[in-house]
KEKE-3310 file (N, C-alpha, C; in steps of 0.2 Angstrom, whole numbers, plus 5000, padded with zeros to 4 digits):
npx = (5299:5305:5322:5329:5341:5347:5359:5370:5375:5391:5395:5403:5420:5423:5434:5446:5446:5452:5470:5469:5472:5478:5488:5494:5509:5512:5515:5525:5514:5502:5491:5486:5473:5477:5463:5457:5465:5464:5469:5472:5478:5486:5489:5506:5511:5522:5541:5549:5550:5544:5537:5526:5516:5511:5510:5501:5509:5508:5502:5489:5482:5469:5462:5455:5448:5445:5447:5461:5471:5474:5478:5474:5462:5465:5476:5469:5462:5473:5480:5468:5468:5480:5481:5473:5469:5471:5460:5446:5429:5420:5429:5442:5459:5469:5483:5493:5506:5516:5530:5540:5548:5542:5526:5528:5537:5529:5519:5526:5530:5519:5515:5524:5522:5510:5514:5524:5515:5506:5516:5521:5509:5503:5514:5515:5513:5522:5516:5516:5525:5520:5537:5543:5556:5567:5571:5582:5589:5581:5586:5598:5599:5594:5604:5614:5610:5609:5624:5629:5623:5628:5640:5639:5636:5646:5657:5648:5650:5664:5666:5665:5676)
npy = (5343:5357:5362:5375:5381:5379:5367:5374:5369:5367:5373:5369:5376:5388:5383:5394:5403:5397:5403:5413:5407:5416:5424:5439:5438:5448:5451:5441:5427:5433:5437:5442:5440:5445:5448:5456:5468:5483:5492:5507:5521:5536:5554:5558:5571:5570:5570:5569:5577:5581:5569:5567:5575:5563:5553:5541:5538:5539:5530:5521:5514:5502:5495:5479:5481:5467:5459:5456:5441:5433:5441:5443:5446:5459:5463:5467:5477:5487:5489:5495:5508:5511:5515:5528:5544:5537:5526:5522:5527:5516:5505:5502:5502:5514:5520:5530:5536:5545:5547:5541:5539:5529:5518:5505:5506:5514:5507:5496:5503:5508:5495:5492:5501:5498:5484:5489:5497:5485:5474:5485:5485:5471:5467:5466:5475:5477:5476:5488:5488:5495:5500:5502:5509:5501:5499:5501:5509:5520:5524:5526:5537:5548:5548:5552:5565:5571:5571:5580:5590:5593:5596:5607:5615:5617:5625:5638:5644:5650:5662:5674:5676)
npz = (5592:5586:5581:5588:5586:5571:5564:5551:5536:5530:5516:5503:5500:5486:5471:5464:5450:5437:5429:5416:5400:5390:5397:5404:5413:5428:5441:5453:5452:5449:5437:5420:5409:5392:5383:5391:5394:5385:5375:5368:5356:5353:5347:5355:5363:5367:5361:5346:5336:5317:5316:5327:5325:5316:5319:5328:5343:5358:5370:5378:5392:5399:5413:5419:5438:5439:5432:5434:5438:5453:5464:5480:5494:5499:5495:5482:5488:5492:5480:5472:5483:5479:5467:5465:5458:5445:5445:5439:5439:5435:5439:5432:5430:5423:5413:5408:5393:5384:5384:5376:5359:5352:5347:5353:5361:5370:5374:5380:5392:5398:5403:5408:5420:5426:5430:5441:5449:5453:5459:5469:5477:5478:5490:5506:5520:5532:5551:5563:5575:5594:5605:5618:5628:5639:5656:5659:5648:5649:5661:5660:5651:5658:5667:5659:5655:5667:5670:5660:5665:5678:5672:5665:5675:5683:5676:5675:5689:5688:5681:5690:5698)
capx = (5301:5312:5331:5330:5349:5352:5366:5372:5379:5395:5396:5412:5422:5421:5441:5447:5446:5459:5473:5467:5477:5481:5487:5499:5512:5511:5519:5524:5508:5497:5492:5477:5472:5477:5457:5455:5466:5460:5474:5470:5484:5483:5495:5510:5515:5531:5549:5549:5550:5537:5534:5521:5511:5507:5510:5499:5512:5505:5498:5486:5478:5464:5463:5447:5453:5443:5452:5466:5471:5479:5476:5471:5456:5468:5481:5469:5462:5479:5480:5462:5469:5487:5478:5472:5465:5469:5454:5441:5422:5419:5432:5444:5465:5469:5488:5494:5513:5519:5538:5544:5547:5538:5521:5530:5540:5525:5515:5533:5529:5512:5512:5528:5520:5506:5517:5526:5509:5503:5522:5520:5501:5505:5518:5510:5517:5523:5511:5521:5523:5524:5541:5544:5562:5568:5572:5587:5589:5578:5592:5606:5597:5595:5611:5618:5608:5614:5632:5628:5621:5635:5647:5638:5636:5651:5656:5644:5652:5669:5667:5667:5683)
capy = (5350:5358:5364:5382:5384:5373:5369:5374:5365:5370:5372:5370:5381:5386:5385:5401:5402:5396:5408:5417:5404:5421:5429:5442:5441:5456:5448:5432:5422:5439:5437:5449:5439:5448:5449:5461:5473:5487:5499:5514:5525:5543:5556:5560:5578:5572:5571:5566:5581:5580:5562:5569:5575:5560:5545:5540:5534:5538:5522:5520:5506:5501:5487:5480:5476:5462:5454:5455:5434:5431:5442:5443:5453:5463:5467:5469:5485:5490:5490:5500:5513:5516:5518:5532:5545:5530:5522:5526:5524:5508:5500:5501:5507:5519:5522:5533:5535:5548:5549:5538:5539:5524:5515:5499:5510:5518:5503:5492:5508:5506:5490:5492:5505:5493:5482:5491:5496:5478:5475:5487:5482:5464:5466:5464:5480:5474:5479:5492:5488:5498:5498:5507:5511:5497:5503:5502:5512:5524:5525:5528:5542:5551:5550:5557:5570:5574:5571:5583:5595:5594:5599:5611:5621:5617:5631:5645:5648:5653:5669:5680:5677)
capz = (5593:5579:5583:5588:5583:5567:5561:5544:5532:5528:5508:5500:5496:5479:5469:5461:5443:5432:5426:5411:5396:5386:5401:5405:5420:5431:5447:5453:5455:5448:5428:5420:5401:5387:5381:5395:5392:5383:5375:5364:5353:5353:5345:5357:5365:5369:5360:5341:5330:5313:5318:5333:5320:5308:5320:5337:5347:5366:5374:5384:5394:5405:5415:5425:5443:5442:5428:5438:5444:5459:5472:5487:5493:5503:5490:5478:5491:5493:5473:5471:5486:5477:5460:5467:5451:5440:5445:5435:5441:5433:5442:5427:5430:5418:5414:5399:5392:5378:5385:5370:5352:5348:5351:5355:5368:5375:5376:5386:5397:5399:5404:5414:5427:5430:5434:5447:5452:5456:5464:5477:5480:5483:5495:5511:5524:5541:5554:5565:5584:5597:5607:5622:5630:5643:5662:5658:5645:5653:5667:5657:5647:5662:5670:5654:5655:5675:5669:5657:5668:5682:5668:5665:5681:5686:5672:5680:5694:5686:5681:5696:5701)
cpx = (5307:5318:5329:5336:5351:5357:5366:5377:5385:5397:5403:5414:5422:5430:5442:5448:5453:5464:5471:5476:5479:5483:5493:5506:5514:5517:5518:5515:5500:5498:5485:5475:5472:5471:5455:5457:5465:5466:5471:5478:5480:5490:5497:5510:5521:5536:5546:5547:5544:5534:5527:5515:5508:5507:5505:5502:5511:5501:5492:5481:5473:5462:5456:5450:5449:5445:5459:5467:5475:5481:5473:5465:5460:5474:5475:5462:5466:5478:5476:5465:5475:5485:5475:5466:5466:5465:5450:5436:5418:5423:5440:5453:5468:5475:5489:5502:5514:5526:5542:5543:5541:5533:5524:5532:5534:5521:5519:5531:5525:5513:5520:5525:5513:5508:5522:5523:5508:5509:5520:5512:5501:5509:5515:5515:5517:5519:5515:5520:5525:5529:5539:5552:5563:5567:5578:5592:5586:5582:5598:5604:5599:5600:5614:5615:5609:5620:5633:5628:5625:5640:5646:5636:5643:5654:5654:5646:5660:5672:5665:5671:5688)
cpy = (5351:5364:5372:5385:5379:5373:5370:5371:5371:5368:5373:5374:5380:5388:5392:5397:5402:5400:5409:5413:5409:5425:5433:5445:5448:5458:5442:5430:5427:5441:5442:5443:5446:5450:5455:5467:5476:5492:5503:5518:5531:5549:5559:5569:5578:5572:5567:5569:5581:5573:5563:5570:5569:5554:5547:5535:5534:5531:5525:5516:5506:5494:5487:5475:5469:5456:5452:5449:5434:5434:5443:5450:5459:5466:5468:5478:5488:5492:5497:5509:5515:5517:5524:5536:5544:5527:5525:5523:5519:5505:5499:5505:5509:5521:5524:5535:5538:5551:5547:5542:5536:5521:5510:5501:5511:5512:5499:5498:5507:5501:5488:5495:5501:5488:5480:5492:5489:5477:5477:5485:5474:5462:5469:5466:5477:5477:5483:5493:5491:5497:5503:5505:5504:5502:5504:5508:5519:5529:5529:5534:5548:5554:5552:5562:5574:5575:5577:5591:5597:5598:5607:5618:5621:5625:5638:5648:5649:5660:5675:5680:5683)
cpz = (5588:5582:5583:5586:5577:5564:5554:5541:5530:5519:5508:5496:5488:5474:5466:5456:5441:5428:5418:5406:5392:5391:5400:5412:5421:5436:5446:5456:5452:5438:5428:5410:5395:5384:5386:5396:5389:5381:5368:5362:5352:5349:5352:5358:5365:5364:5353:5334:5325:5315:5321:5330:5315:5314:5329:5340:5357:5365:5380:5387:5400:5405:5420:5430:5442:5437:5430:5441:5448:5464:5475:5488:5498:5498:5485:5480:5490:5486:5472:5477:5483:5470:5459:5459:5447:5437:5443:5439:5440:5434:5438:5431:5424:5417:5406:5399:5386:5381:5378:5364:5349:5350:5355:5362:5375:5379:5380:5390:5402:5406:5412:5421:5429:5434:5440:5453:5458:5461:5471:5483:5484:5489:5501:5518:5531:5547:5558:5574:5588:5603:5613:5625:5638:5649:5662:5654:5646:5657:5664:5652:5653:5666:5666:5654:5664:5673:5665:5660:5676:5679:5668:5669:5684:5681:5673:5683:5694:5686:5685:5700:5701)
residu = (UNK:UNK:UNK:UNK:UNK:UNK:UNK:UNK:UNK:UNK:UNK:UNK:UNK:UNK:UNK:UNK:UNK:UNK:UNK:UNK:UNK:UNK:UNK:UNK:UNK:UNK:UNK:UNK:UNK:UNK:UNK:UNK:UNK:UNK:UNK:UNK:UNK:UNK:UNK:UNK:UNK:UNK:UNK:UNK:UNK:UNK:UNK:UNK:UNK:UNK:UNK:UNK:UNK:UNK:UNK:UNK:UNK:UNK:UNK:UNK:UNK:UNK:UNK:UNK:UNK:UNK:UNK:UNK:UNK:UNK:UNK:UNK:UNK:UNK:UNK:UNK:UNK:UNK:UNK:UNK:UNK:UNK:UNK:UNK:UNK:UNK:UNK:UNK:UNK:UNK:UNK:UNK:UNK:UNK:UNK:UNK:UNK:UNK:UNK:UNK:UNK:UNK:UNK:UNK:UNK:UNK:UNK:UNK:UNK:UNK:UNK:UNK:UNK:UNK:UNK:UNK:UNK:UNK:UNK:UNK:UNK:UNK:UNK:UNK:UNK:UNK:UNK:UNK:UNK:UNK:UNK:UNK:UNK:UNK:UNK:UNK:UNK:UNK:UNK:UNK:UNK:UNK:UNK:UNK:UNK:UNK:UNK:UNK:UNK:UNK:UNK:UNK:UNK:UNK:UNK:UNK:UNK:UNK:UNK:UNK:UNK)
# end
């Protein structure tokens, strides 16, 4: 007679993949490889007199979360929900930078606000418990609020003398 509940083999886990050998640190322990990034130059609106006109110094970059190594499936929600309309429909974050002068600038910019990004993404928000007021504390609210309220009548009956 054959096992009406068999057991399953537990498969082994399967290791995560290797940090990308071109990579680029984000945060600690969260690299993306250089091959994956994807940056584009565009001419600039911002500050830089005739320059604006002749040079494409705006940056702009797009990253696919899933080149992203090293985090969690929980930061890399968190990441996808603070990227908010970042996130392009093919899964891509999309950040653009014409504050500087220069492409170099633009693109350290860039690459800085992604990294802020991830930053905040990785850090893993404290659940928030709820407290309530002891009996003690409770007490002692209250009777400040009678101490209060004795003062305060005592006062009233003053003025019809």
């Amino acid at each position: 007679m054959s096992d009406p509940f068999p057991q399953r083999e537990n498969p082994t886990p399967t290791p995560p993949p290797p940090p990308p050998a071109d990579g680029i640190d984000l945060a600690p322990g969260v690299k993306v490889s250089a091959s994956a990034l994807r940056m584009q130059y565009a001419r600039s609106r911002g500050p830089g007199g005739q320059n604006v006109n002749k040079v494409n110094t705006k940056a702009e970059l797009w990253v696919p979360l899933t080149a992203i190594w090293g985090l969690s499936a929980r930061a890399a929600a968190r990441l996808a929900d603070m990227a908010g309309k970042r996130l392009t429909s093919v899964g891509e974050i999309h950040i653009a930078s014409d504050s500087e002068r220069s492409q170099e600038q633009n693109r350290e910019a860039v690459l800085e606000r992604l990294r802020a990004l991830i930053r905040s993404a990785v850090h893993e928000p404290k659940t928030r418990r709820k407290t309530k007021p002891s009996k003690a504390a409770r007490r002692r609210r209250v009777e400040g609020k009678r101490r209060r309220g004795e003062i305060k009548s005592r006062r009233r009956g003053r003025g019809e003398e």
